[in-house]
N, C-alpha and C positions, 0 to 999 in steps of 0.2 A: 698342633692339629687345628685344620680351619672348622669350623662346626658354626653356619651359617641358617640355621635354623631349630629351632629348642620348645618345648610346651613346656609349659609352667600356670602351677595354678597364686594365686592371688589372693588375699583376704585383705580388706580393711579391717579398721579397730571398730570397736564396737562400743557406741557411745553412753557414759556413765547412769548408773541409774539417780533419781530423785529422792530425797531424802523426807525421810518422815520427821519430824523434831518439832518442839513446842517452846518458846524463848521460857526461861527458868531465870529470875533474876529477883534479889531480897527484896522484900517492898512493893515486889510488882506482881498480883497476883493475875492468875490467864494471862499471858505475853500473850500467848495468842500463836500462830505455828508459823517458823520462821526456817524449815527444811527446804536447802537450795537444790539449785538445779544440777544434773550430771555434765561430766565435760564431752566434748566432741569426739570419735574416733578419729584415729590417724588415716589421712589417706596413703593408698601405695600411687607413687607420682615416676613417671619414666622419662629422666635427664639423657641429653647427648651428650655424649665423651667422643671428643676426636681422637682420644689415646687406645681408644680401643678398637678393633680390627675384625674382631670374630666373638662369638658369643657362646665360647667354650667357658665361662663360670656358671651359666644354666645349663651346663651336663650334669654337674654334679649336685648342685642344688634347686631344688623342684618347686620347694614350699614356699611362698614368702607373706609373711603376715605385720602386717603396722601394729603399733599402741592403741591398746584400748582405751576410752576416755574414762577419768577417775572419777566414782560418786561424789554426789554433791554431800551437803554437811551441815549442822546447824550456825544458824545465825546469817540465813541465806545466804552462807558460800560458796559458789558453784566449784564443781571439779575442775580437775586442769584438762584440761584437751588433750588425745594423744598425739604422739611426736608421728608426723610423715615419716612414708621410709621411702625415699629417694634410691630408686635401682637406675644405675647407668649402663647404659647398649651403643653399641655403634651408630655410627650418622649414618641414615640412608633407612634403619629399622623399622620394618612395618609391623603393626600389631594387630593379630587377630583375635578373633572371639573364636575359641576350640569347636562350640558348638552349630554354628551357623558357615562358618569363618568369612564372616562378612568382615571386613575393612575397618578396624579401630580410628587409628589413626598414621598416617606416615611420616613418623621421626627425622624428617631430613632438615629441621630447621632449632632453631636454638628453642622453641620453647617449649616449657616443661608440658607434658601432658598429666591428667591424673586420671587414671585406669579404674581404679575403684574408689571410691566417696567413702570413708566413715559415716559411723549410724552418728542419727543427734542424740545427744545426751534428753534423758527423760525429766518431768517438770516436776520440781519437789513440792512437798504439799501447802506452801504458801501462796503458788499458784491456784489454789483452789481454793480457797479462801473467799467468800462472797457474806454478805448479811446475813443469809439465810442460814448457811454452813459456816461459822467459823471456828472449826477445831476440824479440817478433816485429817482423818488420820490413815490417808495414803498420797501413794503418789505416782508416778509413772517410771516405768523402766525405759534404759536407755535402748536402743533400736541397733540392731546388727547392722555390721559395714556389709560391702556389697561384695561377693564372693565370685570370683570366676577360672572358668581355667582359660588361659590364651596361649599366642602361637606368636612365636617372635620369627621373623623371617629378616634375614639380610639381604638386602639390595644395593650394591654399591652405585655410590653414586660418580658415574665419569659420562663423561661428552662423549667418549670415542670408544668403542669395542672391537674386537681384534676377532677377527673370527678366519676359520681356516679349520684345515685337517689338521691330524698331528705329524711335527716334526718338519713342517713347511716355513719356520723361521720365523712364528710371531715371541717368540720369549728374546728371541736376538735384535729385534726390531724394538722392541719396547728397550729393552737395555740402549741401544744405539741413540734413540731418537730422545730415551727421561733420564734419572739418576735411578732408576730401576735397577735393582740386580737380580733379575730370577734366575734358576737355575735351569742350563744351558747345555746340553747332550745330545750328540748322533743318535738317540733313540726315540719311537714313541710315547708319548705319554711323560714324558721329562714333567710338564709342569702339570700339579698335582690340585693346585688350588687356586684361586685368580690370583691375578695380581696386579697392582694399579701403579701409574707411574705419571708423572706432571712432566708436561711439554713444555719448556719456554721461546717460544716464539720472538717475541723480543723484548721489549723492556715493559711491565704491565701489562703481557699480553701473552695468555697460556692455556693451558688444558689441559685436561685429565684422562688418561687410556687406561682400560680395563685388558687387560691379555686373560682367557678361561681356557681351562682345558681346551684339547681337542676335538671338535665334533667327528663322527664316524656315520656313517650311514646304519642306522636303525637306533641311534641316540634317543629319540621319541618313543620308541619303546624300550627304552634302559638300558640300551650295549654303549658302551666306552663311560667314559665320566664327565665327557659334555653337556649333556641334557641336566645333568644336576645343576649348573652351573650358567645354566644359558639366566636364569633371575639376574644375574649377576650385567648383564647388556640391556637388561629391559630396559632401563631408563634412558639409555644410547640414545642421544640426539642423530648420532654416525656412524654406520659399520663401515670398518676396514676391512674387504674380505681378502686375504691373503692366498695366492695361488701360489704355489712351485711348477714356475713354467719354465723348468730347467729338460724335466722329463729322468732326471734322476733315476726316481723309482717305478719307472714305466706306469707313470699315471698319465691319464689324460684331462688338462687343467681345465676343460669347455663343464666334460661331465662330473671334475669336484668339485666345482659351480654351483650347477645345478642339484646337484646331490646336498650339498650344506643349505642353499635356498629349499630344498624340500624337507627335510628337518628343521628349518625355520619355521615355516608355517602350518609343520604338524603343533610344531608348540605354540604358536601365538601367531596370526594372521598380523596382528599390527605389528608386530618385531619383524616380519617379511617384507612388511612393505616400506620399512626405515629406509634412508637414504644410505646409499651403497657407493665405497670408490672401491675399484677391485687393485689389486698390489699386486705385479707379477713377479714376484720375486726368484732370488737364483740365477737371475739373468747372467751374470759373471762365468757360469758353467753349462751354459747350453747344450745339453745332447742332443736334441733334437728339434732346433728354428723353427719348423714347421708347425709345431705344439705353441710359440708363440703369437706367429701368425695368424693361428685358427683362434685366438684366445681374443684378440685384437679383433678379428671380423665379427666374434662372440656380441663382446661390448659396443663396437663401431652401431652395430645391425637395434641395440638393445638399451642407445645414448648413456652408458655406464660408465664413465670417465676412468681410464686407465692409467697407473704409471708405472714403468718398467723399472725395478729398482732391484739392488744387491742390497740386505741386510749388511752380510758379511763384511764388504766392503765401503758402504757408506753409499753405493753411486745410485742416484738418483731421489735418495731420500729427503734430500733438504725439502726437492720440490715438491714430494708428495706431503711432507708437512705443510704446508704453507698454502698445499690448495686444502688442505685440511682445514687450515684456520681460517683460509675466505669460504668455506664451505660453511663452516659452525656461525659463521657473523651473519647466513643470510636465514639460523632455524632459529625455532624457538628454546628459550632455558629446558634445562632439565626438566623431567615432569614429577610434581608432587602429588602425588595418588588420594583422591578425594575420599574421606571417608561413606561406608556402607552402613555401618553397622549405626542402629536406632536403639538407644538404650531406656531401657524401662521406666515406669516412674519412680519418685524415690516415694521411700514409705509413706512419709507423709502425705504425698499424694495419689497414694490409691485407694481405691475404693474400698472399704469393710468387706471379709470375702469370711467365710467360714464353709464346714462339711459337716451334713447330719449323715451318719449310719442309723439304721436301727439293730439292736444285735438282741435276742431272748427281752424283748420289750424297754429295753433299756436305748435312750436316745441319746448315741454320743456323738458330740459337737466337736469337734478339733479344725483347725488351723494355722495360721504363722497369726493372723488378723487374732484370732481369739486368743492364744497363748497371750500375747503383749496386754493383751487386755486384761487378764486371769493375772500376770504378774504384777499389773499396776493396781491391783486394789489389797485391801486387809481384809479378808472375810469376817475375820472378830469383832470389826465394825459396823454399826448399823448404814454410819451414811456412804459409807462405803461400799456396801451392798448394797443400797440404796441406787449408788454411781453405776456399778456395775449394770445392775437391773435397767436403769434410764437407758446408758450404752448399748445393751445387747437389743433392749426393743427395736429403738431408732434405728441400728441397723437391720431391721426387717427381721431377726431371727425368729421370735414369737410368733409372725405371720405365718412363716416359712413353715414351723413347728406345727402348727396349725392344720396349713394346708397338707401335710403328711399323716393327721389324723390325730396326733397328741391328745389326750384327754386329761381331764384334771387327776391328781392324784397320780399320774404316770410320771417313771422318773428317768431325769435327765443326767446324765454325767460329762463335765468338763474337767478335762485334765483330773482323773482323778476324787474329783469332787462332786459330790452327789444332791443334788437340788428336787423335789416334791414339786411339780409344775402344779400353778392352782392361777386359773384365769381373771 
């Protein structure tokens, strides 16, 4: 099954906490505190695998979470870092942010990306360690990785896209002209999912066709399996629009032209206005010349460079390859889709934030800012509460407290714990 775009949510590890510990050694009274640091979370990092095609193992699996980093320990030994988890996707993979879906980054090159950052590991209590204080007896907790859900979309990446109605001979065309094998049927809708195939030109000198479903008219609004599939051309340096100007099926090839060009530009104005060689294919079984003629004055009137060709038969195809490849030597490369998306700060660099409620006179404080805060001290310690108290001022919360009316003797609760405010 091809399954070319998938949501999946994402975690990093969450970096180790700080160790409280006091060196203990015969002979040597007060070591003095020698509790190391936490190790690093694991980041989730997104590798390209050229072996891979479609991005059917996020059907089934949704969740993906890295290694936490391990506490630190005594005798200032920091934890180990956790292990990256490297997820492999197809080349060409863009990745979005679920909730914005702004533009992550676009996967079409060999290097690794890392999608979410591990938290840092928090500073054990030898970092605190000054003249003034020398026994503290806390330390900092490690900081959560960064959590999101994202949006894998597949783009394949080819120079050339194949565009047509269904059953007008783009899946015969690709087979004839690459080492393609799609499958090949007197019916609509034969080929169900893209398919890509290399041109060799001649010695060092080649290129890549995308063949997509069929487009139909009202594609842009979700009839046929086209429009699912037109991402699959976006990066088209070239469209091949493939006409059956045999008159077969009593179509007229001027207005499936124009009918596939106006479902081009309901989906994406810039994919409309791609450079275009039209293919009139079928030529071999002509019902009706006239249908050619009028197809010809179409492009002549509209400078669309035409070539009459039979899939079936081979005839004419070499030359439409070749003005294919003098066509791609005068565009630019493939396009690599610039990212959107602006990612936050990391913990470290944001500002101290907390939230007072007031509930039945009781002033609760909560946060992600005040939790980290509330875990990195020892309440049963004075300088530690000490720490605490310096902390929570400088970040403004007394003021703040203040300015909401707070009066002495009025009690506060953090997480649980219940504090006597006295000015």
């Amino acid at each position: 099954m091809f399954i070319d775009v998938a949501k999946i949510r994402i975690k990093a590890g969450a970096g180790g906490n700080g160790a409280v510990s006091f060196h203990r050694e015969k002979y040597i009274a007060a070591g003095g505190p020698d509790g190391g640091d936490g190790g690093r979370g694991g980041n989730i990092v997104f590798v390209v695998d050229d072996n891979l095609s479609t991005l059917m193992d996020f059907r089934y699996k949704k969740k993906y979470e890295a290694q936490n980093g391990i506490d630190g320990s005594k005798k200032r030994c920091t934890g180990k870092d956790g292990s990256d988890l490297f997820i492999k996707v197809p080349r060409g993979t863009l990745i979005r942010d679920a909730e914005t879906m702004a533009l992550m980054k676009d996967l079409s090159q060999d290097e690794p990306y890392i999608a979410a950052k591990g938290g840092n590991g928090g500073f054990g209590n030898a970092r605190f360690a000054t003249p003034t204080r020398q026994a503290p007896r806390f330390a900092k907790v490690g900081l959560e990785g960064e959590e999101r859900e994202i949006i894998l979309e597949l783009k394949l990446l080819a120079d050339v896209g194949l565009l047509g109605f269904p059953n007008v001979g783009k899946s015969t065309l690709l087979s004839v002209i690459s080492a393609a094998k799609p499958k090949i049927a007197n019916y609509h809708f034969t080929t169900l999912a893209p398919n890509l195939g290399v041109v060799s030109v001649s010695e060092g000198a080649s290129f890549v066709v995308a063949d997509i479903p069929g487009i139909i008219e009202g594609a842009s609004e979700g009839a046929g399996l086209g429009h699912d599939f037109l991402r699959h051309i976006d990066r088209c340096r070239l469209l091949i629009h493939l006409v059956d100007a045999s008159g077969s099926e009593a179509r007229d090839p001027v207005s499936d032209v124009e009918t596939i060009n106006g479902e081009l530009g309901r989906y994406s104005e810039t994919l409309a206005s791609r450079p275009q060689i039209l293919a009139a294919n079928k030529t071999d079984i002509l019902y009706d010349p006239s249908l050619l003629e009028k197809l010809k004055n179409y492009a002549k009137e509209r400078d669309i460079p035409l070539y009459e060709i039979s899939a079936a038969t081979k005839a004419g195809v070499p030359e439409l390859v070749f003005a294919v490849w003098n066509r791609l030597r005068e565009l630019p490369p493939v396009a690599i889709f610039e990212p959107e998306y602006i990612a936050p700060p990391e913990e470290s660099d944001r500002e101290p934030s907390f939230e007072i409620a007031v509930e039945n006179g009781v002033y609760e404080i909560g946060g992600a800012w005040i939790e980290r805060v509330l875990g990195s001290v020892n309440l049963n310690d004075y300088e530690s509460k000490m720490y605490l108290d310096r902390v929570l001022r400088n970040a403004g919360l007394y003021e703040k407290l203040e300015e909401m009316g707070i009066r002495e003797g009025d009690t506060v609760s953090i997480y649980g714990f219940q504090f006597e405010y006295v000015k």
